[in-house]
N, C-alpha and C positions, 0 to 999 in steps of 0.2 A: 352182395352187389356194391360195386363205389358210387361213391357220390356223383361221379362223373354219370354212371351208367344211371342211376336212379332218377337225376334231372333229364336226360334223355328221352326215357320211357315218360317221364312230367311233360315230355316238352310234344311229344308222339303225341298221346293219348289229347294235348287239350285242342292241339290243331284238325283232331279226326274226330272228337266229342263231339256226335250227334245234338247234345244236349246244347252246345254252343257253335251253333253252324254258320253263324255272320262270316266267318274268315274262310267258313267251305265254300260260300256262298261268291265271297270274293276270288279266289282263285278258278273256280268254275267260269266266271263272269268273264276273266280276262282271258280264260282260255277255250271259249265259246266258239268265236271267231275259225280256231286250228283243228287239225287232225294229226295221228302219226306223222303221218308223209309231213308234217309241219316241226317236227320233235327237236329239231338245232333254234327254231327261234324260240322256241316252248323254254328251253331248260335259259335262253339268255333273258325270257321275259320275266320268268320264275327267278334267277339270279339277281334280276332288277329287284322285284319285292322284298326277295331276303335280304340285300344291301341294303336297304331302305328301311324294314322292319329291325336288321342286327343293331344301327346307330342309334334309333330310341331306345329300342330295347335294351343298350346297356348306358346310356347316358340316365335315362331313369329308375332304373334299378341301384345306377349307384348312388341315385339322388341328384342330380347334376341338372337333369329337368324336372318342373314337378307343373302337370297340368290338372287342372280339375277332373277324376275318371269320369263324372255323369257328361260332362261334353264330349271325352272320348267316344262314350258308351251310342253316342248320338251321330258324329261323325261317322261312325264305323258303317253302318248301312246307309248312309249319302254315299261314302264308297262305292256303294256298292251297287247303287241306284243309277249313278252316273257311268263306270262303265259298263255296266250291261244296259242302259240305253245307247251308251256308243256303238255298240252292238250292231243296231238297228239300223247305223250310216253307213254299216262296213261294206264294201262293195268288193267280192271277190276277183282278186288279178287274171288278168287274158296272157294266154301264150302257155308256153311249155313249164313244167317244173326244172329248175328254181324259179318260182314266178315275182315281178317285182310286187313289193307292194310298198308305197308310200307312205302308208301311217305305222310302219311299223317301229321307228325310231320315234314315235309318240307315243305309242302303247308302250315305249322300255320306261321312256319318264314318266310317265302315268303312274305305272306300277312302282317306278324310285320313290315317288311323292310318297302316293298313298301308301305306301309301305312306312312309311315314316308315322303315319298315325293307326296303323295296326300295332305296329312296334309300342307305342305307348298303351294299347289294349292288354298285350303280353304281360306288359313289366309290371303292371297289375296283381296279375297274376301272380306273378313269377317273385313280388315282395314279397304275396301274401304264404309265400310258400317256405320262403329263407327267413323271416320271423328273425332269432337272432344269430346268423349263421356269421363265423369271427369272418372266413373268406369266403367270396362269391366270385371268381374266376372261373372254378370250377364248373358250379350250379350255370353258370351266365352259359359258359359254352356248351356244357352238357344240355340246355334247355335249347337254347336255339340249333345247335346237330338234329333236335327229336324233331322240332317246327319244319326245318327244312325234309328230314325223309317223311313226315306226314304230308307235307304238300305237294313232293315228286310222285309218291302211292296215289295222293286224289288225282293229280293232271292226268297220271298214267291213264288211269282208271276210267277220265271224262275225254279222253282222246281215243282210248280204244272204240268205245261209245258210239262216238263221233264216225271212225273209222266203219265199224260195222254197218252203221245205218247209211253210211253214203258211200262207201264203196262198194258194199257186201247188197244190201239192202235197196240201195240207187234212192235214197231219201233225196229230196231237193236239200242241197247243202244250202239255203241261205233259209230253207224251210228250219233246219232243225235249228240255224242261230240262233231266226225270231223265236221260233217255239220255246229255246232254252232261255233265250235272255228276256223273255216274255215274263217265264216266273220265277226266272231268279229275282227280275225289278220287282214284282208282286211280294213276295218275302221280304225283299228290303224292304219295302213301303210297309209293310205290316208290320216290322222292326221299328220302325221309324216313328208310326203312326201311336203305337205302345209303350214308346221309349218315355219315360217320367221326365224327363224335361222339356222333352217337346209337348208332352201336356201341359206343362206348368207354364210355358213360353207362350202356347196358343190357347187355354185355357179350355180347352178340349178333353175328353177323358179315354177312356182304356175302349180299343174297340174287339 
């Protein structure tokens, strides 16, 4: 296997790591709101994150940026808190398909921002994994290729979802929003609430 291929699989496995589901948690969140029949703005909202997550994550890997990870580690579920409560404003467009919808050039920048501090979650990572590697061009693209098709396999996967219970199923689609951004915010808050700095900040302990 090249190194190319090996960061890849690195880069897969940590964005679908059960074990680390804060960034499942976020792309679920942003993609709450959509279905299939919604799949051309899904892959430019998803394009948003990854431009947004790529610029940290190679500005801090090469050292370029350097932020404190426990704030990261803290931020990372506000992400995630916020927009899956925007969730709960989202008001589905009237009229035929292609339907307009007006916030949709907010949720691209949304996803540009916060992609910028997931991007400093990754490169975390992705140090701890290059130790003393002499070049990281390689590792840098090989890791985020894997991040991007682990995130187009979860959208797929939480839009098929979406698709069966409200078309297949006749679920109320704004039913399964709230119900989904319900407890995605619920896991954020418990991320949040456990997170060692926001104990030490509010001097609260582990719940």
């Amino acid at each position: 296997m090249s190194e190319f291929q090996a960061y890849l699989q690195l880069g897969f496995e940590h964005i679908t790591d059960s074990n680390g589901y804060d960034h499942i948690l976020f792309i679920m969140a942003l993609c709450t709101i959509y279905t299939l029949i919604d799949w051309k703005k899904v892959i430019v909202l998803v394009t948003a994150f990854t431009i947004g997550h790529s610029i940290t994550l190679a500005l801090a890997t090469l050292g370029l940026v350097t932020i404190d990870p426990a704030w990261i580690e803290l931020l990372i579920p506000i992400t995630i808190v916020i927009t899956g409560c925007l969730n709960f404003f989202y008001k589905i467009p009237k009229g035929s398909y292609p339907k307009k919808d007006d916030t949709t050039m907010f949720r691209y920048g949304l996803a540009l921002f916060f992609g910028l501090i997931h991007g400093l979650g990754f490169s975390n990572y992705l140090r701890a994994l290059l130790g003393k590697e002499a070049g990281i061009f390689n590792p840098l693209l090989g890791f985020n290729v894997g991040l991007e098709l682990g995130q187009l396999i979860i959208v797929f996967v939480i839009l098929s979802i979406a698709f069966f219970l409200i078309e297949i199923l006749r679920v109320q689609r704004l039913s399964w929003i709230h119900v989904l951004s319900g407890i995605i915010v619920g896991m954020a808050f418990s991320l949040i609430l456990n997170n060692e700095l926001f104990q030490n900040l509010t001097g609260g302990s582990a719940v």
